[in-house]
N, C-alpha and C positions, 0 to 999 in steps of 0.2 A: 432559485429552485422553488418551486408549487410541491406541493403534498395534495396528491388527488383521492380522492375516498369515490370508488363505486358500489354506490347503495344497493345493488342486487346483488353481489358477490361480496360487499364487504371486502375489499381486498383494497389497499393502498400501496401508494404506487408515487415515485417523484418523477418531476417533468421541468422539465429547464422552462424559464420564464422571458418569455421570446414577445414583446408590444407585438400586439397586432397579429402574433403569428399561433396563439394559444386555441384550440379547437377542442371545446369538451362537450361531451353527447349529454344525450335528458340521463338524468338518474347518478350524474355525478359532480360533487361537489366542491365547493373552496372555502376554507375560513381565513377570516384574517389573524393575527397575531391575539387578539383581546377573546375571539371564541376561545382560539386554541388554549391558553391560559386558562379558561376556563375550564374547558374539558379536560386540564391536566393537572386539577389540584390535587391534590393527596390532602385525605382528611384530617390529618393530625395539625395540618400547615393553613387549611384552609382561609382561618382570617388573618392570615397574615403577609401574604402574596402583595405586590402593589398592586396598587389600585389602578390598571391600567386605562380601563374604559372613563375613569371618571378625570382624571388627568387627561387625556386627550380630549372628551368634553368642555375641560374645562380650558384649553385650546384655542376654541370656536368662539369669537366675540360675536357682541349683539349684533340684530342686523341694520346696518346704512340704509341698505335698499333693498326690501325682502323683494325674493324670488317672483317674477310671474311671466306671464307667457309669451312677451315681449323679452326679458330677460329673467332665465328660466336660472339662470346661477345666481343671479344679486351678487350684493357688493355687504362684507362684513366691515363692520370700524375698525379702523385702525388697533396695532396692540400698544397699548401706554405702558407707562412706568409703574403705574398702579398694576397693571395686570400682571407684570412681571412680578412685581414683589408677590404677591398673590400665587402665584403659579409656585417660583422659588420656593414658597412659605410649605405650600404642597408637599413639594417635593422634597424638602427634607424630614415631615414626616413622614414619608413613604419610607425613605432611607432609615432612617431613626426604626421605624417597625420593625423593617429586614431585619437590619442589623441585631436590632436587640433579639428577635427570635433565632436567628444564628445562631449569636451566642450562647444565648441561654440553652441552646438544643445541644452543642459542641461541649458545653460542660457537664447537661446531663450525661451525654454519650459518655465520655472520659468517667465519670462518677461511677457510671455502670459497669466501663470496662475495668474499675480497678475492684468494684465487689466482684466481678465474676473474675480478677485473679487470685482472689482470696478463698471464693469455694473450690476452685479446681485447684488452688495448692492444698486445703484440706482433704480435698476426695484422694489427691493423689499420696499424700502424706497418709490419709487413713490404708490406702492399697500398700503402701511398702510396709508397713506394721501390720499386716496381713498374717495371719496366723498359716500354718500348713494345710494345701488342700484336700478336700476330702474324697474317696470314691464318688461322690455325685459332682465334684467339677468346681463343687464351691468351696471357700474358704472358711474354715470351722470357725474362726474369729469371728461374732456376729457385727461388729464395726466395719467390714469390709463392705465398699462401695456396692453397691446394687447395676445390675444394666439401665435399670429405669433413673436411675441421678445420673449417669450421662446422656442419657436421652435427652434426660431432662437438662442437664446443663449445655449441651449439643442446641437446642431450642434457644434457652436463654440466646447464644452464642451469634446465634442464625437470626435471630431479633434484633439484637444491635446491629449486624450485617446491614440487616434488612435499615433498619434506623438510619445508616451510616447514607445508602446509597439514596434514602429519602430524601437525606440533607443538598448531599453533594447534587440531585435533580430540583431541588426547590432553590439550592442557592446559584444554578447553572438560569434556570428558569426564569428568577429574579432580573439577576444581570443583564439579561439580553432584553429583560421587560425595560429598565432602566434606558441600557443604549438608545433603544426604540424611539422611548419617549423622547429621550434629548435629541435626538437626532429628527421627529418629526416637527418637533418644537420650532429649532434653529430654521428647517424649511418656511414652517408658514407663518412662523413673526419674524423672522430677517434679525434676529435677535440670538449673538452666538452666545450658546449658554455651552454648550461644550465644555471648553476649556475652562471654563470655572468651574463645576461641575466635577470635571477627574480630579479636581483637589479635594472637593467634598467627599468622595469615592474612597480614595487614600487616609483619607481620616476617619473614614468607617468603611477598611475594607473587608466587609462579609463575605468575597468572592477569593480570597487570597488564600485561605487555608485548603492545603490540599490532603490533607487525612491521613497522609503516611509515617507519621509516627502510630497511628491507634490501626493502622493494618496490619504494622509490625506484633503488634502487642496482640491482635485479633487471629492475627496470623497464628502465634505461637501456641495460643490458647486453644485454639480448634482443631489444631495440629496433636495437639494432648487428648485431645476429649475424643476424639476422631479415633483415634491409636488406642482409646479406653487406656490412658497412663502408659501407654509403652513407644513412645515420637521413636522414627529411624534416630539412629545416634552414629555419630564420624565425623570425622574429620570437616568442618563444612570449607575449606580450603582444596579440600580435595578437588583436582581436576583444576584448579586456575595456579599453584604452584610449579604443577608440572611445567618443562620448557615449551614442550611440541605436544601440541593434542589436535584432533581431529575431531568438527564436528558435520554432520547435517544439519541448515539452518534454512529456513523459510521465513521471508522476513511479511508483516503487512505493516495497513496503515492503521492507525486508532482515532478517531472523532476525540478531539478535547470534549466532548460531550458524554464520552461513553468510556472516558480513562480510567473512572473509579469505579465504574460498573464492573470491568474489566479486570483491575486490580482483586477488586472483591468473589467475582466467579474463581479466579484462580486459586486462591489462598484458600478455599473449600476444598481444593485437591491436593494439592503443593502447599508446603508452607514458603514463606520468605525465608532466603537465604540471607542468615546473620554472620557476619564473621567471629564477631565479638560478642557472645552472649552478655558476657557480665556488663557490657557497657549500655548507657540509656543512648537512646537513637537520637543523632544530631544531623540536621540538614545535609552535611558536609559528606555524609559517610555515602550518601549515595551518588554523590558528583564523579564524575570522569569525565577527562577532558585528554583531549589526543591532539598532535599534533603531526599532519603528516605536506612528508619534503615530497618534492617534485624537481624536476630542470623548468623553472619556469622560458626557456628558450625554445626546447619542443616538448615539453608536455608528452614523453616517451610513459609514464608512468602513470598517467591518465588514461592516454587511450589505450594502452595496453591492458588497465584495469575496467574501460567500459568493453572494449573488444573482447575482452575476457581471452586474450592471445594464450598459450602453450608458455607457461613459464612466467606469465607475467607477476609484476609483485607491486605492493606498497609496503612505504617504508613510513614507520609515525613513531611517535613518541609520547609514551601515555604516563597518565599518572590519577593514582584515587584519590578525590578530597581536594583541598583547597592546595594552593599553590606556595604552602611553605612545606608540603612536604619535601621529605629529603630521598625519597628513593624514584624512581622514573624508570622507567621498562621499554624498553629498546625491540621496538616489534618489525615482523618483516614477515608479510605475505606471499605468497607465492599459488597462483593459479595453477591446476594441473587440468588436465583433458580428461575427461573419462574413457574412451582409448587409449588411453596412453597404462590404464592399470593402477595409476597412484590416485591418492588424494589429493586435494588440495590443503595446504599444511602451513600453522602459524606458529613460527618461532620467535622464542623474545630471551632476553637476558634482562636484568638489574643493574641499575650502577647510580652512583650519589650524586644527585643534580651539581654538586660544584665538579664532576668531573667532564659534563659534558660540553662543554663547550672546548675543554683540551682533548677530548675525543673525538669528535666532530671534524678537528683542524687538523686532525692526525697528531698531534705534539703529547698526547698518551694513546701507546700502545697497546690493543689488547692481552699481552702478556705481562706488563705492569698492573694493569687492570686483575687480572684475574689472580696473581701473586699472592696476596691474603686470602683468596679464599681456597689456594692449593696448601698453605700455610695450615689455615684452621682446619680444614677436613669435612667440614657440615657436609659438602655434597660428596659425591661418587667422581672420581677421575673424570670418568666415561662423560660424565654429565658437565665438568667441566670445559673437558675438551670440545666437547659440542658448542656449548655456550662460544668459547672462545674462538671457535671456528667459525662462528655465526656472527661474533661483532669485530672478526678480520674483512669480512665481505663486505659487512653494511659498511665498514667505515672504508672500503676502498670505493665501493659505488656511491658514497659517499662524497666523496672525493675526486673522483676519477670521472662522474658522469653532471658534477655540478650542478647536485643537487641542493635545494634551497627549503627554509621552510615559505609555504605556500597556505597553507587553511588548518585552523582548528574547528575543533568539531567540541560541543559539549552538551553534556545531558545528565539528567538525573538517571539513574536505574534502578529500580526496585524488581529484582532478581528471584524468582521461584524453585525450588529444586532442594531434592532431601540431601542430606547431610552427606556426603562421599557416596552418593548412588549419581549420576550423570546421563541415566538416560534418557529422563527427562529435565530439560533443563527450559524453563520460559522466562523473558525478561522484559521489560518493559522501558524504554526509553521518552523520557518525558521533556519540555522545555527545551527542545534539540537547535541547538543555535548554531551555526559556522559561520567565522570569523576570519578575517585577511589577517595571516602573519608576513608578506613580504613587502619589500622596498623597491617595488616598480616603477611605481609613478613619480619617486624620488620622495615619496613621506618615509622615515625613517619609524616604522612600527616596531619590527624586530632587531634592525640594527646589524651592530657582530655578536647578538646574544644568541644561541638558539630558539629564544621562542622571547614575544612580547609581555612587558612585564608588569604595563600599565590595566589590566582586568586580572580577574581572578572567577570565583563563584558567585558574583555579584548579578546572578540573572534578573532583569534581564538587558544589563547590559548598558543602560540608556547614555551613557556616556562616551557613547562611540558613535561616530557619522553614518546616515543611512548607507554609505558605499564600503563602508568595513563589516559590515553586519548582514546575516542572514537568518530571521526567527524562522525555521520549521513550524507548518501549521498544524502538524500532527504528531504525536505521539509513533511509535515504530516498536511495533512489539516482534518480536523474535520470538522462533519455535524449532528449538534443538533437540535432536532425536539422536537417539543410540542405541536403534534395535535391530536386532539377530535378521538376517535375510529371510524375507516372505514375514517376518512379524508386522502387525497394525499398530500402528498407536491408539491409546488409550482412546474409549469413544467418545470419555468429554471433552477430548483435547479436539476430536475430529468434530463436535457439535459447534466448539467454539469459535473453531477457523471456519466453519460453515454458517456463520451466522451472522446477522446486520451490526453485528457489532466491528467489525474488522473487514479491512479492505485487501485483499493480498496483493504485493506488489513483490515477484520475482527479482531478487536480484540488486534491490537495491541499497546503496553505499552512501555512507555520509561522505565520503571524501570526493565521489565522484559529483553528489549534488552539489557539496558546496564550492568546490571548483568551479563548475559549470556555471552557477549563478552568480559568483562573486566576482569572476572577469571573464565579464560578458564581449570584452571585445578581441580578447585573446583565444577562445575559446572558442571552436567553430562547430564541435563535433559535439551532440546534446543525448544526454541517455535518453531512452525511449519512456519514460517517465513523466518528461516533464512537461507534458502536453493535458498529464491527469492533474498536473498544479492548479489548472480553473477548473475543474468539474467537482461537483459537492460529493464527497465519498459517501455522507448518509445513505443509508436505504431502509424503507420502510420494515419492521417488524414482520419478519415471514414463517417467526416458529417460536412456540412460547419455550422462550431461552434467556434465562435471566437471573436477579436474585427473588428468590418467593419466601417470601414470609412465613414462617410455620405457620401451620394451619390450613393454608390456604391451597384451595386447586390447584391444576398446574393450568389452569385458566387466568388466572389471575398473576401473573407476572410482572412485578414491580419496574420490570423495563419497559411496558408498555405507557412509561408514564407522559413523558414531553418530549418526543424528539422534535426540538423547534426548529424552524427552517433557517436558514441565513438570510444576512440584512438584505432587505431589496425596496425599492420603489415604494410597491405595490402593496406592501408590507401582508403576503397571502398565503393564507394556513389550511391545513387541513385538520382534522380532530385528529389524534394519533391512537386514542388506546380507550376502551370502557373500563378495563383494569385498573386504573388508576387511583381507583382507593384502596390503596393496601394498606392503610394504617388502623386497623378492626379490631375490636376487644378480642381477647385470647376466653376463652370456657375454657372450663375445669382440666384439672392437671389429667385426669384419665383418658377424657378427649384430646386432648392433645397429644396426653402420648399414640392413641389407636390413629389420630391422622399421620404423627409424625412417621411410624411404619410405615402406612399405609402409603407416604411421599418417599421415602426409601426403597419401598418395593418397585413404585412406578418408574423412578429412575433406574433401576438394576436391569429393567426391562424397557430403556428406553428406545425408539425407534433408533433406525439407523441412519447414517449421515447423507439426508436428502439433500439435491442440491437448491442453494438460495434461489431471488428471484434470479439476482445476475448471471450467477452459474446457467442457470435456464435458457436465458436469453444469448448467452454464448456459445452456448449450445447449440442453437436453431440455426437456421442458413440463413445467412446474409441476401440483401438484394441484389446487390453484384458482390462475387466472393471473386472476381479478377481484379476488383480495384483496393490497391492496397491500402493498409488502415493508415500509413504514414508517408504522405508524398515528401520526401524529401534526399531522392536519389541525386536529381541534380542540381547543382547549387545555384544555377539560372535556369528557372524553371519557363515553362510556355510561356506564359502571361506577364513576365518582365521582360521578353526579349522582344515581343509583339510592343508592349508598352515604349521599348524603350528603342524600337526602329520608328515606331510612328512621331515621339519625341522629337528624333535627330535628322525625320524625314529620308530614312535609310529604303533605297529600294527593296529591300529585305521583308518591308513592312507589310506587301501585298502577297506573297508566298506564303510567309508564315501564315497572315490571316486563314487564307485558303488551307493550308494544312490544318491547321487549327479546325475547322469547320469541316474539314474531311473528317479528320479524325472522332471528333463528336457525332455524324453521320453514322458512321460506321459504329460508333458505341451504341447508338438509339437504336439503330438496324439489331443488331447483335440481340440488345436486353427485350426487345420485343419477339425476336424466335425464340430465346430463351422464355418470356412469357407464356409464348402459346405450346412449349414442350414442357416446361417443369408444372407440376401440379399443385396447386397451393397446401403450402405446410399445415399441418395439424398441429394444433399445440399438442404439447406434453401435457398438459393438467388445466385445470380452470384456474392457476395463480396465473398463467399467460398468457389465457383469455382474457380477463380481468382486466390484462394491461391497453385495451382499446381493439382495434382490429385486427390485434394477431400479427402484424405487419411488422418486423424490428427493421429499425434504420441504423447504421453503422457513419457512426462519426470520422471524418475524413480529416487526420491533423497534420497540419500546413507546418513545416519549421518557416522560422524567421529566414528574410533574405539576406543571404550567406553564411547560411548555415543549414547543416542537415543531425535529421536525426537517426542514432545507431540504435536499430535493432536487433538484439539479440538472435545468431542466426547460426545453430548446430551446426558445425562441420566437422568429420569424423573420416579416416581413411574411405571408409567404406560409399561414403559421397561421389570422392575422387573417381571410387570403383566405377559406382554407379551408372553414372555421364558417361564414363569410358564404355564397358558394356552398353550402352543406348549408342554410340556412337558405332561401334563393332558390328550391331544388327542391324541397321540400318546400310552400313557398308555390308554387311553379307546381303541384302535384297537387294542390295544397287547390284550388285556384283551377278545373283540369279535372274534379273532382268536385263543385264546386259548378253548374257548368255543365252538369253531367248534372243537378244537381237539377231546375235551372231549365228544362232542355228536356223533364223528364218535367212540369211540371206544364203549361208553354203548347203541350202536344201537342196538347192536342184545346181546343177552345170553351169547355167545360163538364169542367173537372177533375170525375176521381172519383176516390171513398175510394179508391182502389188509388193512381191516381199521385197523390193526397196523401201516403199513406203511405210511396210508394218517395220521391217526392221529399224529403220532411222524412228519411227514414233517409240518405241520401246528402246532408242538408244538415249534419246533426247530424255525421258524418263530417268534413266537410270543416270544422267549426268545431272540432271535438276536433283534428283534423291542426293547423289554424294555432294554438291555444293551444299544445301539443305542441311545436310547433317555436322558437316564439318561447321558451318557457319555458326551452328544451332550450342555446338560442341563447343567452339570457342568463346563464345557467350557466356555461357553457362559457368567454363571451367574460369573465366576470369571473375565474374560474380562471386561462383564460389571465396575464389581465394581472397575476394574482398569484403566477406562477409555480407553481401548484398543481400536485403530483404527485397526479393522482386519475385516477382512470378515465373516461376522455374516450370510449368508446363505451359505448351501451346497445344491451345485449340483449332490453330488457322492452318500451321504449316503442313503437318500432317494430311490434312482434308483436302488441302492442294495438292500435294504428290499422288493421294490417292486415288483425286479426281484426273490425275493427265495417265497415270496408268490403269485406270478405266477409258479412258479416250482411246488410248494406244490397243489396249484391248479387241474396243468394237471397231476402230478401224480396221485393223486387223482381220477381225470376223467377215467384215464387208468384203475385204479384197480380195479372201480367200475364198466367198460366197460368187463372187463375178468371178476369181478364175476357174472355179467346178462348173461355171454355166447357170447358178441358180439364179441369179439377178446378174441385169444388163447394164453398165455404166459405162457413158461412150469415153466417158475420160481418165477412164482406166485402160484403153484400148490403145 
């Protein structure tokens, strides 16, 4: 992917990077990886970045045979041993600088965040020793807090933020500087340094630390200073104890580039949800790992779950934390229709890992099972009999439909959302890995255990074979709502999901991806997702939306900093952002407080949620909107069966061609009337301008041969209706044209040629209409029922029936014209 900058609009824009196929006009630009570096320092970090351009410089040996116009390339010396040590020697001071600024920045960060837990325990510890208030609002106690020392510690707060997300973009930025080099390296000395190289890496790894113990802590703090001392307070278990809850969830994708940005936007609104305050945050506490069964024989509880069938379920087996806990939660999904009046609704029960494998097998009962906890009383009857009705089922479908465990799924989560309030709930899943739990191939993974016992939270894994393993490239954040009908969500939540931060992807399941990916030969039926597994999710900065530094404009947004491109060839950049110095002395504490307002006021009154570039672009009409975005209806498509008659020398092979070539005719035909009728689109704004000619092209993705992909495709009673009604009207015109035929031939005594002829033409109509319809009707109603993404109107059929009952029409006219005498036609005589 290219990062294109148009210098008269200023607007950037990515562009897939296609040899030879790249076309960019005057007035727009490319950097390569060592500009954009450049143009993306942050000042604080400045000399400390590698040394990109001098390291690849030093790259280039002397010249053998300088350059001249006989030969315009020359020839450089060979790379020696010498230069290697040389280069090597480079490159771990590079490493050695990173590193050590990491550090040292990682600790001042940490230093900072434990002074400002000690002001804001004072300020708040001053507020509850707060003497009684007075008629004017304030507290007669002159020790009490001020609005200006939480502004002022709000700032503080919003500083480290700010600090935090500098790190996480200078040591994201570093990394990829590093990759680069080694990887241009290995190209042009044939000298693999790689692999020695990621050992150096690991012994100073500056890229390893991912900030979520100091978000936690960042979290809680600004959650206090935010609240001015009074944080929501409840239950923070609220809402995940329960057995059965209900949510709305919209899932997207996150850039491992913008995961901490990400983290850090939200904890300005939301705090992190802690379960355990008094305890210090350990790796472990945010790990979940799930395990869900299948019939690996037909795969009934897959496709039921990408089909999103009426009733369909998944069944898994979760657990929080590393895997010597002792309690696991027995979960069980169930899809519901929105027609249908319900929810869709996840129920789960508890039980102690040493019972589950005699649960599983049926040899414990759920009424033994539940016996101590009708015994102690903690829950409600109600609530046990539920439970207990709930792991009678699972352990008969269990049982009864030979189900297996098939794929785990794991990830960190770093969870947002106040304390027993659930309306909003945002989470973030990080490190998303799925893993083969079954014994297909005859490797004994799982065994007679329910789940395999050789990994744990050991991300990321590396002691498992590339064919049991699946790293997710992204993060997956989640966005759960719980509000009153006709209410909006919050507008940062709607800036956030509208913003280049985050990719929306409907719908999508870790059980079903990792399914899909991990047996690939089982597997024929692909979610409609996984065709965006090659396309770069980034997208250029289209709204300054981000973390901003006190102080500063809402011009100046710290996310403008590197969005650097991914590895390629050609290694070619664009400059991303002017912004990019946010690291600026702070003026006086008064100034600051009138700007910090004055940045408060302008987000109170922030615009409303415009749509991104993408949004824009999906918005516009396509160049052909009858060819669909995913060919993969049928599982031997045109071009393997032309292929594969010309192979076998099958007679077959000259018909298909010719169809084949009709059919393309016909398309060309088609999109050039449509040409010269539709009028060309106007953009919406100058961001879509910007992007070249105005022109969008719509990518056409191909599944794999033998296999297709499922698209997501509404079906509701009223569908059923629909087709039915178009089928009814269309029989009621067939039916009033035929009735024209019938009253031109018993008009007169003695039919003549003339109302012979209109009536047969007006009968023939009405027989072509009802074949038409029925034909059109049964298509449709079997598509329907198979959920087919295919184009449910026609353009063609219609405009032929219409045209033979226009024909029928004027012939009509004519014969009726010769027998009044007004025109003479001898062969109507």
């Amino acid at each position: 992917m290219l990062i294109v900058q148009d210098l008269r609009t200023k607007q950037r824009y990515w562009k897939t990077s296609e040899p030879g196929k790249n076309d960019f006009g005057p007035g727009q630009i490319i950097m390569k990886f060592g500009e954009q570096l450049r143009t993306s320092v942050i000042k604080e970090y400045q000399w400390y970045y590698i040394a990109y351009d001098e390291l690849k410089q030093q790259l280039k040996t002397d010249w053998a045979t300088p350059p001249s116009k006989s030969n315009p390339k020359g020839k450089r010396k060979e790379w020696t041993e010498d230069d290697e040590s040389k280069f090597i020697g480079r490159l771990e001071q590079e490493l050695d600088k990173v590193h050590t600024k990491q550090k040292v920045k990682a600790i001042e960060i940490s230093r900072r965040i434990a002074a400002s837990e000690k002001e804001v325990g004072d300020v708040v510890a001053r507020l509850d020793n707060r003497g009684p208030v007075g008629r004017d609002g304030n507290a007669q106690n002159d020790d009490a807090p001020t609005e200006e020392e939480f502004m002022m510690l709000e700032e503080d707060l919003s500083d480290i933020i700010a600090d935090v997300h500098d790190l996480a973009k200078f040591v994201s930025l570093n990394y990829t500087g590093f990759q680069k080099i080694i990887k241009k390296h290995d190209k042009q000395t044939k000298w693999m340094l790689k692999p020695v190289f990621a050992t150096r890496l690991k012994a100073k790894p500056f890229f390893k630390d991912n900030y979520d113990a100091d978000i936690v802590k960042l979290s809680k703090l600004y959650d206090i200073v935010r609240t001015r001392g009074n944080p929501v307070k409840g239950d923070s278990a609220a809402g995940g104890s329960q057995g059965n809850f209900i949510r709305n969830t919209t899932k997207y994708w996150v850039h491992p580039d913008n995961i901490t940005e990400v983290k850090l936007i939200i904890l300005k609104h939301l705090p992190v949800l802690v379960f355990n305050a008094n305890k210090e945050f350990e790796p472990k506490d945010s790990a979940i790992t799930s395990i869900y069964y299948d019939n690996p024989e037909t795969w009934d509880l897959y496709e039921g779950r990408l089909k999103k069938s009426e009733g369909a379920e998944a069944i898994r087996m979760r657990w929080y934390g590393d895997v010597d806990t002792e309690t696991i939660f027995v979960e069980r999904k169930t899809h519901r229709e929105d027609w249908t009046g319900e929810k869709s609704v996840k129920a789960r029960f508890n039980i102690k890992e040493k019972n589950m494998n005699a649960y599983l097998k049926g040899d414990l009962l759920p009424e033994a099972l539940f016996e101590k906890a009708r015994k102690d009383g903690k829950k409600s009857a109600k609530q046990i009999d539920e439970d207990e009705r709930l792991a009678k089922e699972i352990q008969y479908s269990v049982i009864q439909k030979g189900y297996k465990p098939v794929c785990r799924s794991f990830y960190n989560r770093t969870a947002f959302q106040l304390p027993a309030d659930a309306r909003v709930r945002i989470s973030l899943d990080t490190e998303l890995t799925m893993v083969r739990e079954d014994n297909l191939d005859g490797r004994q993974r799982s065994g007679d255990n329910w789940r395999r016992m050789d990994i744990g939270i050991d991300y990321p894994f590396s002691q498992l074979p590339a064919e049991d393993i699946e790293r997710f490239p992204y993060a997956v954040l989640e966005v759960k709502l719980q509000t009153q009908a006709g209410q909006e969500p919050p507008e940062w939540v709607r800036e956030l999901i509208a913003s280049h931060l985050v990719e929306a992807v409907p719908k999508f399941s870790k059980f079903i991806h990792g399914t899909a990916t991990l047996f690939p030969t089982r597997i024929n039926l692909l979610p409609f997702w996984m065709p965006q597994m090659d396309v770069d999710i980034r997208k250029p900065v289209t709204q300054h939306f981000g973390i901003r530094r006190p102080g500063h404009s809402a011009q100046s947004s710290t996310s403008d900093d590197d969005e650097d491109d991914e590895d390629s060839d050609d290694e070619q950049y664009v400059e991303e952002g002017e912004g990019s110095q946010s690291s600026t002395a702070l003026g006086s504490s008064d100034e600051n407080l009138n700007r910090l307002r004055e940045a408060r006021e302008i987000e109170n009154r922030a615009p409303g949620n415009e749509l991104d570039i993408e949004e824009q672009m999906a918005a516009q009409p396509l160049d052909d909107e009858d060819e669909p975005l995913y060919d993969s209806d049928d599982e031997d498509n045109e071009s393997d069966k032309i292929a594969e008659a010309r192979h076998s020398g099958s007679w077959m092979y000259y018909p298909l061609l010719m169809k084949k070539h009709a059919r393309m005719a016909g398309q060309h035909i088609i999109r050039t009337v449509d040409s010269m009728r539709k009028p060309n689109p106007v953009p919406r704004n100058g961001m879509i301008s910007a992007l070249g000619n105005g022109k969008i092209t719509s990518k056409k993705f191909k599944a794999p041969k033998g296999k297709k992909i499922h698209v997501p495709v509404r079906v509701e009673p009223k569908v059923y209706f629909a087709a039915e009604r178009t089928y009814l009207s269309w029989i009621e015109i067939s039916v009033f044209i035929a009735s024209a035929a019938t009253l031109l031939l018993n008009f007169d005594h003695q039919p003549t040629v003339g109302a012979l002829i209109g009536s047969g033409m007006f009968t023939l109509s009405a027989i072509a209409s009802l074949i038409y319809c029925m034909a059109i009707y049964v298509i449709r109603s079997r598509a329907i029922r198979s959920r087919k993404a295919i184009k449910y109107h026609d353009s063609v059929g219609p405009s032929v029936i219409a045209f033979l009952f226009l024909a029928a029409f004027v012939i009509n006219v004519i014969v009726q014209a010769h027998a009044r005498g007004y025109i003479q036609m001898s062969w109507l005589d």
